[in-house]
N, CA, C and O atoms as a GROMACS GRO file, in nm:
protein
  404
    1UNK      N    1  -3.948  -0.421   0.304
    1UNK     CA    2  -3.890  -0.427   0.172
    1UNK      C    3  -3.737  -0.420   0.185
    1UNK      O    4  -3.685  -0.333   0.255
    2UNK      N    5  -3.663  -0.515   0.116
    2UNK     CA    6  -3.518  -0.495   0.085
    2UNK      C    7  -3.452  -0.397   0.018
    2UNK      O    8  -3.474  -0.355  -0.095
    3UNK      N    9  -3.348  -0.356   0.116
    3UNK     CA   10  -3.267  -0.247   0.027
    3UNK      C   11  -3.205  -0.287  -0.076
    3UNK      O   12  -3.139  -0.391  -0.074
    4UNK      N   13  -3.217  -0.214  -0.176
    4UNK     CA   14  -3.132  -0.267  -0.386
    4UNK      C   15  -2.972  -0.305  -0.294
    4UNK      O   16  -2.936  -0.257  -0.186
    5UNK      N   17  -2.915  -0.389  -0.364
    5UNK     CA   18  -2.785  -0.413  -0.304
    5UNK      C   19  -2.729  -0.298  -0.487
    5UNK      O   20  -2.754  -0.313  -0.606
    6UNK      N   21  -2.663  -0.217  -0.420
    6UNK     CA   22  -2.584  -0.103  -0.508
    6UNK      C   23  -2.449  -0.204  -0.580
    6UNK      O   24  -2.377  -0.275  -0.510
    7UNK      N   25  -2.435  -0.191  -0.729
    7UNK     CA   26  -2.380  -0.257  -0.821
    7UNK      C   27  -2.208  -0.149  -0.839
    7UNK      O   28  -2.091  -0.168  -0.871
    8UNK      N   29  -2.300  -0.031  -0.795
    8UNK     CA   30  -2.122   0.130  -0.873
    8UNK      C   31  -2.112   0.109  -0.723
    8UNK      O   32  -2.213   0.069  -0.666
    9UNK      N   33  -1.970   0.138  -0.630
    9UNK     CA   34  -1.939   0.187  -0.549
    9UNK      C   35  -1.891   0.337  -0.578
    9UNK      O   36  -1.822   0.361  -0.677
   10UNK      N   37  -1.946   0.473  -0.457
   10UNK     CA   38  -1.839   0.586  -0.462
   10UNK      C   39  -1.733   0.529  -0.376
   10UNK      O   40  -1.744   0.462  -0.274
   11UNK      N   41  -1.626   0.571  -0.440
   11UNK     CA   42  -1.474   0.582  -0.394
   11UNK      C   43  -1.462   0.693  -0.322
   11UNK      O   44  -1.544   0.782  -0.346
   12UNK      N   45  -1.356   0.717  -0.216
   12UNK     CA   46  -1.276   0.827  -0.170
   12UNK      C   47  -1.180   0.900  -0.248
   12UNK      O   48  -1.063   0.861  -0.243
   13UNK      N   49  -1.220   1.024  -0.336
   13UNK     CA   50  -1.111   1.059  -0.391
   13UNK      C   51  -0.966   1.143  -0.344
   13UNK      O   52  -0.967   1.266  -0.346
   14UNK      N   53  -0.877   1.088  -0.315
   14UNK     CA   54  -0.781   1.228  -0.201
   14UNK      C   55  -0.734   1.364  -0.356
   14UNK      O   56  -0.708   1.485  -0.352
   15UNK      N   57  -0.744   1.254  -0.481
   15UNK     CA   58  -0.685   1.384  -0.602
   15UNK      C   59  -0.797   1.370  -0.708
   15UNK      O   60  -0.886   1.285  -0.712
   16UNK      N   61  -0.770   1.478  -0.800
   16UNK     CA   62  -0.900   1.485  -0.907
   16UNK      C   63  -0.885   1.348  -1.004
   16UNK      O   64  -0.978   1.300  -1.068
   17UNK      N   65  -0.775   1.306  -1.000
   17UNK     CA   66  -0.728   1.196  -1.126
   17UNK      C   67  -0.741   1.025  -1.045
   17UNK      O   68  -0.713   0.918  -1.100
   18UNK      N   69  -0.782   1.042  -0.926
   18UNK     CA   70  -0.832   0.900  -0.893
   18UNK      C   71  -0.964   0.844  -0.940
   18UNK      O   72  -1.056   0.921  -0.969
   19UNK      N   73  -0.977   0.689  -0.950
   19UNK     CA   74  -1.124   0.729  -0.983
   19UNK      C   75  -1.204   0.719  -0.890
   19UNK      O   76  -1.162   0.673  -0.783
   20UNK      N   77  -1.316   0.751  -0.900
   20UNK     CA   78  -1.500   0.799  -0.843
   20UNK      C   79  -1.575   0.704  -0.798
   20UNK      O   80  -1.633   0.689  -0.690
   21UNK      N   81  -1.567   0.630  -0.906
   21UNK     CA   82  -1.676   0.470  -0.888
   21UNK      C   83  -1.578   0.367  -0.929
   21UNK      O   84  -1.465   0.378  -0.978
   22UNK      N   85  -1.693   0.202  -0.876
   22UNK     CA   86  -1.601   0.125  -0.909
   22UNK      C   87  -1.707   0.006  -0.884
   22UNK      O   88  -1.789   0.010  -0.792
   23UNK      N   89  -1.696  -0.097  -0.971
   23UNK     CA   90  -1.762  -0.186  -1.002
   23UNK      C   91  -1.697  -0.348  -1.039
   23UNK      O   92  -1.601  -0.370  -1.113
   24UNK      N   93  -1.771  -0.441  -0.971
   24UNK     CA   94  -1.753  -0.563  -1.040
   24UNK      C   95  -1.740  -0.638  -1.126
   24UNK      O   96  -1.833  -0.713  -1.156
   25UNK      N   97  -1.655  -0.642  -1.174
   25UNK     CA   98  -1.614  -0.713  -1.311
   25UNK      C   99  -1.639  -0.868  -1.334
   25UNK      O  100  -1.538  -0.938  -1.340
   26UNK      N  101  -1.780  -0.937  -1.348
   26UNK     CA  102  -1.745  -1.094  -1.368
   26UNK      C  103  -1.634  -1.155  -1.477
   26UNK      O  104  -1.583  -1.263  -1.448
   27UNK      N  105  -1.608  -1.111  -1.560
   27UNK     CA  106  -1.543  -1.144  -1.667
   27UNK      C  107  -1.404  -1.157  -1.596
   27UNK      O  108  -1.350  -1.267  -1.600
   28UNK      N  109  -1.338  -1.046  -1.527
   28UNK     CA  110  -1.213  -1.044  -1.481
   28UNK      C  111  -1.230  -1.080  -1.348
   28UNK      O  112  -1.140  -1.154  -1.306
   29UNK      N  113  -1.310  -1.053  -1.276
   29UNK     CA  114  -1.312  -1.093  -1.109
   29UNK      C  115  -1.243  -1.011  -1.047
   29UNK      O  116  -1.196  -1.032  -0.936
   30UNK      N  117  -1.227  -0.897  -1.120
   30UNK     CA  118  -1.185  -0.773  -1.043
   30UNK      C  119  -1.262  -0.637  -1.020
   30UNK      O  120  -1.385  -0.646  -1.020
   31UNK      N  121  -1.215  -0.532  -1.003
   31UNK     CA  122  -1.318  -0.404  -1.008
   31UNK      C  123  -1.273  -0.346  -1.115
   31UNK      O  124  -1.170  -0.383  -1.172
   32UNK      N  125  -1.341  -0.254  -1.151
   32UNK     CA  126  -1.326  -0.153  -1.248
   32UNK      C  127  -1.330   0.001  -1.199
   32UNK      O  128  -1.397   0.045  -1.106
   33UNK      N  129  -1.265   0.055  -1.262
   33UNK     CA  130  -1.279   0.242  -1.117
   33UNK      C  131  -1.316   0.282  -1.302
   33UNK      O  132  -1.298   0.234  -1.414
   34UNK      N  133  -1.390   0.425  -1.221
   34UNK     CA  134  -1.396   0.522  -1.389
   34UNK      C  135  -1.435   0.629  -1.257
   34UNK      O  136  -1.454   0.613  -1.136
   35UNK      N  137  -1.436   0.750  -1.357
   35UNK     CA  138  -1.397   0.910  -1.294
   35UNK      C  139  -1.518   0.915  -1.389
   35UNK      O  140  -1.560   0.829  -1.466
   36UNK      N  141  -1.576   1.078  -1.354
   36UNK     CA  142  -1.674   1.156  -1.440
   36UNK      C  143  -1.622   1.320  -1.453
   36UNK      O  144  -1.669   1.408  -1.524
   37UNK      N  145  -1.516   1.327  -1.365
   37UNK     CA  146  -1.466   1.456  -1.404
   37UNK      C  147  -1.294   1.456  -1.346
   37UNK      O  148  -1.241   1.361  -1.289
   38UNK      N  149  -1.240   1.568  -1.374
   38UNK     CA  150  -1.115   1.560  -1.364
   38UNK      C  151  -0.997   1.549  -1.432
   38UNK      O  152  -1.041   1.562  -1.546
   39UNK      N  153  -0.895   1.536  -1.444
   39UNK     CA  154  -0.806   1.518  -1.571
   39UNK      C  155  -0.787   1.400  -1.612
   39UNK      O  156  -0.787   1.316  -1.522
   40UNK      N  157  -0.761   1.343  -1.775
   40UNK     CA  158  -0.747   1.226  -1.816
   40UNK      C  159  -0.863   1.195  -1.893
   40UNK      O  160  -0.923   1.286  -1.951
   41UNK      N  161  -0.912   1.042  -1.900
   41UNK     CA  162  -1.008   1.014  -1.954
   41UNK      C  163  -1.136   0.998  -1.836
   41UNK      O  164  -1.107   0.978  -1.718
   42UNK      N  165  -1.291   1.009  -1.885
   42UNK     CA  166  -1.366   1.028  -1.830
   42UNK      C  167  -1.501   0.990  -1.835
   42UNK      O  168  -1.531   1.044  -1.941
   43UNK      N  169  -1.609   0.931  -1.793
   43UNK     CA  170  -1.715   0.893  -1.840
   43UNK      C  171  -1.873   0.947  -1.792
   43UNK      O  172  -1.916   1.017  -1.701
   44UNK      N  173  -1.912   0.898  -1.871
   44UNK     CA  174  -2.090   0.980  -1.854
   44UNK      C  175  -2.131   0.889  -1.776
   44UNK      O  176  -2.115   0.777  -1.825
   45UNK      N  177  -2.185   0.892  -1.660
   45UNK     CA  178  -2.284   0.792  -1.562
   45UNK      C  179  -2.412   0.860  -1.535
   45UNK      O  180  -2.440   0.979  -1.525
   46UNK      N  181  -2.490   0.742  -1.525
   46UNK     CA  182  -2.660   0.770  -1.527
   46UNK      C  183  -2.663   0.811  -1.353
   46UNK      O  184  -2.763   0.865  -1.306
   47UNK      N  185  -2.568   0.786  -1.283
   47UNK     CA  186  -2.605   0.810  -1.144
   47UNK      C  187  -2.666   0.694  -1.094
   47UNK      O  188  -2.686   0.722  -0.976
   48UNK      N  189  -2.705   0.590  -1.112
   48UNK     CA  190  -2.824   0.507  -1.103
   48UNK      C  191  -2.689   0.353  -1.027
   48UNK      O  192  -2.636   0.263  -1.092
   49UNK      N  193  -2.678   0.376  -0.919
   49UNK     CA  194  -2.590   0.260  -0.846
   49UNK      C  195  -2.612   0.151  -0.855
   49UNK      O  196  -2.514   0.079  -0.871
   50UNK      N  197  -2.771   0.073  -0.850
   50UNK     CA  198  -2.828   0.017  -0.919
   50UNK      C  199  -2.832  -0.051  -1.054
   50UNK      O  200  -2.814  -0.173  -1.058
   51UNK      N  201  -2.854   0.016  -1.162
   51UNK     CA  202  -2.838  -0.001  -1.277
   51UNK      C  203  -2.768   0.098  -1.390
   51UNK      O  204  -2.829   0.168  -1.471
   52UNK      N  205  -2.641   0.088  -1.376
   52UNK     CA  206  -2.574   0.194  -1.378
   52UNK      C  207  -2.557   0.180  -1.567
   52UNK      O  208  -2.526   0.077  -1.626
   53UNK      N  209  -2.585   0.300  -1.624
   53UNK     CA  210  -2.499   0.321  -1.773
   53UNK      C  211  -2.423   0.400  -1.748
   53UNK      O  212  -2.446   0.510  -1.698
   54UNK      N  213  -2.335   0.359  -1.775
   54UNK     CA  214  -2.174   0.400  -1.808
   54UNK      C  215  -2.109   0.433  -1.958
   54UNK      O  216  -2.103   0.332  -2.028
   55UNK      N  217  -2.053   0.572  -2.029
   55UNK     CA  218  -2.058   0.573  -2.141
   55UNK      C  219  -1.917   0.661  -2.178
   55UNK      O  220  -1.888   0.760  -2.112
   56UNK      N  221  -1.841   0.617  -2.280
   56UNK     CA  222  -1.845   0.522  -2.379
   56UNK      C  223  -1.785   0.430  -2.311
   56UNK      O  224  -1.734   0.438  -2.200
   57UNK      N  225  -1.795   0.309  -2.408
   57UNK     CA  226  -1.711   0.189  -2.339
   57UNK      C  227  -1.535   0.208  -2.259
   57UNK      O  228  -1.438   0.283  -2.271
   58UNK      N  229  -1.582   0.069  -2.163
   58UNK     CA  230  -1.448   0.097  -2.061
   58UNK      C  231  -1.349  -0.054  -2.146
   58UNK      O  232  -1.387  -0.168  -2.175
   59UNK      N  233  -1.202   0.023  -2.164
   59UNK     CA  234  -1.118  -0.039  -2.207
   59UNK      C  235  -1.027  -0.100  -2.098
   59UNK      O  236  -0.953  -0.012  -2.052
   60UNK      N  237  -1.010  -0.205  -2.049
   60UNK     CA  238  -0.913  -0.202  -1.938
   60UNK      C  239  -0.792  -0.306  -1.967
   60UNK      O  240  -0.802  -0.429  -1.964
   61UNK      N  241  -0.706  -0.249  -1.989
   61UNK     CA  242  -0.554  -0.359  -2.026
   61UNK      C  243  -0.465  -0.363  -1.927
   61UNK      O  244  -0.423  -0.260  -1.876
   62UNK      N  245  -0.434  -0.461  -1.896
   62UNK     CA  246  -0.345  -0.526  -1.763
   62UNK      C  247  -0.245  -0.601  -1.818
   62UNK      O  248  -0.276  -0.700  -1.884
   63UNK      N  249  -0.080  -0.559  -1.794
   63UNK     CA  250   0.019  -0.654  -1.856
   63UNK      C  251   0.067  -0.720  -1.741
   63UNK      O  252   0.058  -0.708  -1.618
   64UNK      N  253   0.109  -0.780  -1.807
   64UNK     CA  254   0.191  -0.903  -1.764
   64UNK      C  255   0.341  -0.958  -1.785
   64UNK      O  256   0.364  -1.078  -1.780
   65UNK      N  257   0.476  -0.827  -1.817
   65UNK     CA  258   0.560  -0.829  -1.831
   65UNK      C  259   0.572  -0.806  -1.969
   65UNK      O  260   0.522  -0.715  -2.036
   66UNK      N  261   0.654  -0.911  -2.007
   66UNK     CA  262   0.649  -0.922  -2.191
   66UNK      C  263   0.515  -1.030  -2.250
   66UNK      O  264   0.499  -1.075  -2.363
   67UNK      N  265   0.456  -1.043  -2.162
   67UNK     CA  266   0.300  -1.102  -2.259
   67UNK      C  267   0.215  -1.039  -2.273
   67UNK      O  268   0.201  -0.940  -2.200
   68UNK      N  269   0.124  -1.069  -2.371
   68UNK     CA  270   0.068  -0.981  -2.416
   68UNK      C  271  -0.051  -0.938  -2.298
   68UNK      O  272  -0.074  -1.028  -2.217
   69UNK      N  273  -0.106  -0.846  -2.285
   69UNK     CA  274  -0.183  -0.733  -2.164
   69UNK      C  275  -0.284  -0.817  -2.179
   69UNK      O  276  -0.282  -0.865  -2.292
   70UNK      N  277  -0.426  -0.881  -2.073
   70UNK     CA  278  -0.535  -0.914  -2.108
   70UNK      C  279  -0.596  -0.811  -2.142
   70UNK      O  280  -0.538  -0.703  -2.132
   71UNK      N  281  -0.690  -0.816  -2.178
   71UNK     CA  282  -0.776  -0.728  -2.238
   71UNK      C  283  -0.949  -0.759  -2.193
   71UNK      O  284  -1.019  -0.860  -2.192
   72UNK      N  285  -0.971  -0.628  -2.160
   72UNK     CA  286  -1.146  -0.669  -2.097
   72UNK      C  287  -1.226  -0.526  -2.140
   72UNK      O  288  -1.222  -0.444  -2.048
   73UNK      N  289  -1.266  -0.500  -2.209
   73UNK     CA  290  -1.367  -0.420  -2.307
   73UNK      C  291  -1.535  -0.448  -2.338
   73UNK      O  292  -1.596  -0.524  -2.414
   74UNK      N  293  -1.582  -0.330  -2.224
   74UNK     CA  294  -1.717  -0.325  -2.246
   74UNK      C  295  -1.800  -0.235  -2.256
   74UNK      O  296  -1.772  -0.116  -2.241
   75UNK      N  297  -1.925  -0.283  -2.284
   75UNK     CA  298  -2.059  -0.116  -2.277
   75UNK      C  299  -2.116  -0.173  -2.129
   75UNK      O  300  -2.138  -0.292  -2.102
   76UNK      N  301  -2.131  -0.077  -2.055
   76UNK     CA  302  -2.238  -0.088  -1.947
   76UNK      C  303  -2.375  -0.023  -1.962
   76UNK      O  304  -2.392   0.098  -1.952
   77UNK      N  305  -2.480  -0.119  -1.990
   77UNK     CA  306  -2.615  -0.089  -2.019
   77UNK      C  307  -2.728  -0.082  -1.916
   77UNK      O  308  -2.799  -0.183  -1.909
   78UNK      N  309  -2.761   0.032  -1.827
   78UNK     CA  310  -2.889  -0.055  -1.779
   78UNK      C  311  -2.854  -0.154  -1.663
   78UNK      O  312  -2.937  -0.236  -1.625
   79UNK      N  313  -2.730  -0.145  -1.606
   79UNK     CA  314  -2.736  -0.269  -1.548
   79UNK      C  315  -2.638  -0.436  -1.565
   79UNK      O  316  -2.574  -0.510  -1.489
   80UNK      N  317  -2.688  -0.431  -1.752
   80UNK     CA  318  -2.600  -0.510  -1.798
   80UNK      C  319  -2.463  -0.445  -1.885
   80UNK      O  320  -2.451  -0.339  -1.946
   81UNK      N  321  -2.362  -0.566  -1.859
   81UNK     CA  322  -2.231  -0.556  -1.895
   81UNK      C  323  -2.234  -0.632  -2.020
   81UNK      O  324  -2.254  -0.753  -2.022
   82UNK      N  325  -2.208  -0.534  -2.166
   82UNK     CA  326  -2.144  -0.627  -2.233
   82UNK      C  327  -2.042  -0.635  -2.336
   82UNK      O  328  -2.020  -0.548  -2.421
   83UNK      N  329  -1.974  -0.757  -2.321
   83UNK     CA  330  -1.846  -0.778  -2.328
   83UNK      C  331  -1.790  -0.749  -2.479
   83UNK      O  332  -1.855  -0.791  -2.574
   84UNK      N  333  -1.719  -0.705  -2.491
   84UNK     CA  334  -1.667  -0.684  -2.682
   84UNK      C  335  -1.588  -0.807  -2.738
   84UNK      O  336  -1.497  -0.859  -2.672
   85UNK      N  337  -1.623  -0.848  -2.852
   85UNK     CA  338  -1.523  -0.978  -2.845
   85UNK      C  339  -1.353  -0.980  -2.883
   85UNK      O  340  -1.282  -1.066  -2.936
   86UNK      N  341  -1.324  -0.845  -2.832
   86UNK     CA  342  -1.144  -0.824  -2.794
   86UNK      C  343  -1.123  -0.881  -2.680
   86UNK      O  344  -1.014  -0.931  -2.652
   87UNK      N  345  -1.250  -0.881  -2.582
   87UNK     CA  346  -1.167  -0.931  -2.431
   87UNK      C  347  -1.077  -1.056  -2.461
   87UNK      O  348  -1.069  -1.118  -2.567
   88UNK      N  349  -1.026  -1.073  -2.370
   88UNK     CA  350  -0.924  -1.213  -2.334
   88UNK      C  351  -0.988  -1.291  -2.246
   88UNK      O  352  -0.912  -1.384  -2.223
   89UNK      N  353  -1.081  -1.303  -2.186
   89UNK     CA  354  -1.140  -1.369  -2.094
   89UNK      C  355  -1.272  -1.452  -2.145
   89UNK      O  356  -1.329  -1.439  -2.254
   90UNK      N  357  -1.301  -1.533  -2.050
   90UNK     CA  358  -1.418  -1.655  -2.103
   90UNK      C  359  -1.566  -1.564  -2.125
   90UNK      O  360  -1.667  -1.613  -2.176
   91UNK      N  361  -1.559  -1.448  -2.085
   91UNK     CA  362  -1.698  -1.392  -2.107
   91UNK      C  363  -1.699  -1.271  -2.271
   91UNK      O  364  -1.757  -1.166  -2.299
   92UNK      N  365  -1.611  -1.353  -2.335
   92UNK     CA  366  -1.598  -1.217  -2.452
   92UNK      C  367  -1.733  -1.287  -2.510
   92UNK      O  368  -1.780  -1.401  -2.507
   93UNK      N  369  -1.784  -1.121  -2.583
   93UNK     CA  370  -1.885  -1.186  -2.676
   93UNK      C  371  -2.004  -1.169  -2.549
   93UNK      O  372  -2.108  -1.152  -2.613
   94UNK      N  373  -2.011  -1.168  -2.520
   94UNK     CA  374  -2.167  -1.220  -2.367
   94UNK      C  375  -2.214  -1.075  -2.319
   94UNK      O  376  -2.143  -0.975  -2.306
   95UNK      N  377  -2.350  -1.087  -2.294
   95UNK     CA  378  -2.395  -0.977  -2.192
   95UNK      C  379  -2.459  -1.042  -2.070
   95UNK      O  380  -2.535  -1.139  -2.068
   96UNK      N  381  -2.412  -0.969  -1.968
   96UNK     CA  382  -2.437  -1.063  -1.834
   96UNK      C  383  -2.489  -0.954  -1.740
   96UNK      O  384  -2.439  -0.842  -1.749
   97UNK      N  385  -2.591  -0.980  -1.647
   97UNK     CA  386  -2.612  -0.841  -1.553
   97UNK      C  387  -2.462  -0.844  -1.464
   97UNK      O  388  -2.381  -0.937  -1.451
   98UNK      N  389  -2.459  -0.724  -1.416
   98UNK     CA  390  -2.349  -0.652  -1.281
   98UNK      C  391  -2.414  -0.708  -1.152
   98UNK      O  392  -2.534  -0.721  -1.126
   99UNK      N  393  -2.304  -0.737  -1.080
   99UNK     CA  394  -2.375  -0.832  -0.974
   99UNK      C  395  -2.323  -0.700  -0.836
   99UNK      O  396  -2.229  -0.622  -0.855
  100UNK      N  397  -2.380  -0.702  -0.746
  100UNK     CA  398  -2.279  -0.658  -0.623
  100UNK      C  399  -2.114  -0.710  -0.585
  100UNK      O  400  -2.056  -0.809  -0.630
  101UNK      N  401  -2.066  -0.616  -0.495
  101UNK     CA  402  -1.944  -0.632  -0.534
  101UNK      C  403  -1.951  -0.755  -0.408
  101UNK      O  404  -1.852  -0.824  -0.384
   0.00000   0.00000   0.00000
């Protein structure tokens, strides 16, 4: 039997305010980090690397000098990612499963 290919990576944290996990973003084609404890903001995870819920939604804004920041805003369900239709990217609006990184 095949091992689940794991969707959350744990991170190395060296301080409490780095984040914990970190995940594939199709929408952006980047990762996403979130913390579950520590100072700042923080999220509830099912533990489940696999099919991870992640709670409340992750806001992530990235600028770009004086233009305006993209924007990529979602719920992680179960597994699936889905997208709020604020993102800036071709997947707003969509729920798509989390793929490996």
């Amino acid at each position: 039997m095949n091992e689940p290919h794991w969707i959350v990576h744990r991170l190395q944290r060296d301080k409490p305010e780095d984040f914990e996990f970190i995940f594939h973003c199709p929408g952006c084609g980047t990762g996403h980090g979130f913390k579950t404890d520590g100072p700042g903001p923080c999220w509830t995870f099912n533990g489940d690397m696999v099919k991870p819920t992640i709670t409340p939604s992750l806001l992530i804004l990235c600028g770009h000098g004086d233009e305006p920041p993209d924007v990529c805003h979602s719920f992680v369900r179960d597994g699936q990612i889905q997208f709020l239709s604020d993102c800036t990217h071709k997947l707003a609006g969509q729920t798509v499963p989390l793929e490996p990184l």
